[in-house]
N, C-alpha and C positions, 0 to 999 in steps of 0.2 A: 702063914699069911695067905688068907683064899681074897678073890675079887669082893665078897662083900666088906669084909676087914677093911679093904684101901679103901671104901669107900666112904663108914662109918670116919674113919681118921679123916680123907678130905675134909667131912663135914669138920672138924676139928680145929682141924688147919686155917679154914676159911670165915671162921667163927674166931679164931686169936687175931686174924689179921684183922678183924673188923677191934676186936678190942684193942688191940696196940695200935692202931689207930685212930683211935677215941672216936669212931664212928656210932658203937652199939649202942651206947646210951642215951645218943640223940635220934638212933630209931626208933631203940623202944618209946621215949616220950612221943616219937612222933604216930607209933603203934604202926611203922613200917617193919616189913620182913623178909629177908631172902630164900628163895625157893629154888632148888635144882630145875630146869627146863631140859636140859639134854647132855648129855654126856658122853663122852669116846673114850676109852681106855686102851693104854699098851705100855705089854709088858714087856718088861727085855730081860732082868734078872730074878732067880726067886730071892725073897729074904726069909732067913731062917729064922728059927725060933730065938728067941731073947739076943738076933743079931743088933746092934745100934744101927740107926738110922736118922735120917731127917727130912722134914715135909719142909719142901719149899711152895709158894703159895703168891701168884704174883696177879695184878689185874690188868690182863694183856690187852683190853680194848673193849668194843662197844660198838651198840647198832642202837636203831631209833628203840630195840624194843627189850635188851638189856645189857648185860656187861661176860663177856668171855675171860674166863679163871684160867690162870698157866700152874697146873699141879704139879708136884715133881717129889718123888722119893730118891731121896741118895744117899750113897753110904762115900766116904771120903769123897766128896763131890762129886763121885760117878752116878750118872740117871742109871735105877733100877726098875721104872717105873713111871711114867707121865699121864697126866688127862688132860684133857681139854675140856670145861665145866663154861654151861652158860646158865648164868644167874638173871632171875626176874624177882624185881620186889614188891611184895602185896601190901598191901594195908587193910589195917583192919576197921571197920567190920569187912568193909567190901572194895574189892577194886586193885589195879596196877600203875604201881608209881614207873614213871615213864624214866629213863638214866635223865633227861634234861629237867626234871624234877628232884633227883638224885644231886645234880651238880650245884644247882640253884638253892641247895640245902647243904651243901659241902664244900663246893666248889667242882670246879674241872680241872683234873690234874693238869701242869704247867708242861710236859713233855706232849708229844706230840704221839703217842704209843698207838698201837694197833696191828692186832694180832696178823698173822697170815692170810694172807687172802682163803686160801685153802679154809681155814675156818671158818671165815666169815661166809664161802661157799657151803661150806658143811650144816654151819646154824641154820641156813636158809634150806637147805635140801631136805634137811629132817626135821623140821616142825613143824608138830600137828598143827590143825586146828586149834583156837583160843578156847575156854571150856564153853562158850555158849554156841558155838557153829559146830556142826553136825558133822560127826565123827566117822560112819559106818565102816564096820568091819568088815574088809570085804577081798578076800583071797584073790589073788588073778593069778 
């Protein structure tokens, strides 16, 4: 298992949770889509070849601009592996569904959830620019 593997699998993860959810089908009709915006990874254990495993996959909270994913690989309930995943949803042709557009189509979960401060400091400290504000690459 290398870092791009856990990553392909999150996508996996994060794609059942929306079908057992009965969410997917009412985005596709709505020709909305989830898109990775930023991501932290740590590892703690390796997992070896053909070991069993399991991706746990939770939606730890929310900002005005999208929703932060609690990833988790474990093997008998031990974390071998966590991320931190912030989700944005596009639509298609053009544009970003906003989570209060998200909820207003789904609802707002009934708990009161929200991730760790630390993250919600995190999402904020390392997002770029939105794709049309000027980007420049520039070493210091």
């Amino acid at each position: 298992m290398n870092n791009g593997k856990y990553g392909s699998l999150q996508d996996l993860g994060r794609y059942d949770l929306m079908l057992r959810s009965g969410t997917w089908k009412r985005l596709r009709k709505l020709r909305w889509y989830p898109v990775v915006v930023a991501e932290t990874m740590t590892f703690r254990k390796s997992l070896s070849p053909w070991q069993k495993f399991e991706i746990e996959t939770q939606l730890a909270g929310w900002d005005k601009d999208g929703f932060l994913v609690d990833q988790r690989f474990t093997v008998a309930g031990e974390i071998y592996y966590q991320s931190w995943v912030r989700v944005r949803f596009l639509k298609n042709p053009r544009g970003i569904v906003t989570p209060d557009q998200v909820f207003a189509e789904f609802g707002r979960p009934a708990d009161k959830r929200q991730a760790p401060d630390w993250v919600h400091e995190w999402a904020k400290t390392t997002a770029l620019p939105k794709g049309k504000e000027p980007a420049p690459s520039i070493w210091s």
